[in-house]
C-alpha positions in Angstrom: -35.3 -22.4 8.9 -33.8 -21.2 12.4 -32.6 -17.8 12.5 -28.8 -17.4 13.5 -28.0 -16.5 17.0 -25.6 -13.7 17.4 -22.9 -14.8 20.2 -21.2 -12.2 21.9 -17.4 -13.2 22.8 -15.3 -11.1 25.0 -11.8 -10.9 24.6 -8.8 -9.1 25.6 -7.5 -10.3 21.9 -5.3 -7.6 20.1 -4.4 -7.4 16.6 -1.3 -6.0 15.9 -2.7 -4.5 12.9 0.5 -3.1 11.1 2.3 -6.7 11.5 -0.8 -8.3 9.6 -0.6 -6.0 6.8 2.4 -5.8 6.5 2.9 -9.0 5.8 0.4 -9.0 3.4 1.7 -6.6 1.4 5.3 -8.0 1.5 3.7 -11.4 0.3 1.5 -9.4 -2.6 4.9 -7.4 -3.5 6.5 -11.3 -4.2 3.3 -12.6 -6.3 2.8 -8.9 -8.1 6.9 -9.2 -9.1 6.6 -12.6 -10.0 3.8 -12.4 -12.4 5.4 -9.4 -13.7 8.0 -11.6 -15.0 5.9 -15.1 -15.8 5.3 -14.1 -19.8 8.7 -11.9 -20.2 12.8 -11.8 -19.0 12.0 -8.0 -18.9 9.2 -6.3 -17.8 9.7 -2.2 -17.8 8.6 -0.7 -14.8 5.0 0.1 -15.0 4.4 -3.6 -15.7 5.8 -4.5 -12.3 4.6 -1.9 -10.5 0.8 -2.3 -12.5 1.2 -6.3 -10.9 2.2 -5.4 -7.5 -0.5 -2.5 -7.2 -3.1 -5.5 -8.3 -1.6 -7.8 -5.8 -1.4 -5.5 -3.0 -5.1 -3.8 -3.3 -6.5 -8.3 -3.5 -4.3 -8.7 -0.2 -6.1 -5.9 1.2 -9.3 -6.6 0.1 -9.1 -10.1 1.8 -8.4 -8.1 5.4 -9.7 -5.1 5.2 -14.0 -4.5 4.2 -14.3 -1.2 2.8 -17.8 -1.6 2.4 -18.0 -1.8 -1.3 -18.8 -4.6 -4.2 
């Protein structure tokens, strides 16, 4: 088996970092509300905000590695 070879790119690239994220978030806000609501009319409030944390922290965890499993 070949061993991968590392290829070096340079770029003058920027992410605007806050715009990426925050996006992400907005778009876990809409999926954490809507399962909130997918088994009841009424959720009380620590059901929507318990399905938004989840959503938010699974968005995150697809952009950001913070080096843990």
């Amino acid at each position: 088996m070949k061993a991968k070879k590392r290829i070096t790119l340079k770029s003058n690239v920027r992410l605007r970092a806050y715009n990426v994220i925050a996006d992400a978030v907005e778009g876990a806000c809409d999926g954490g509300v809507a399962r909130a609501f997918k088994h009841t009319d009424k959720p009380d409030r620590s059901e929507i905000a318990a399905a938004c944390s989840q959503y938010v922290m699974v968005a995150l965890c697809e952009l950001i590695d913070f080096g843990i499993e």
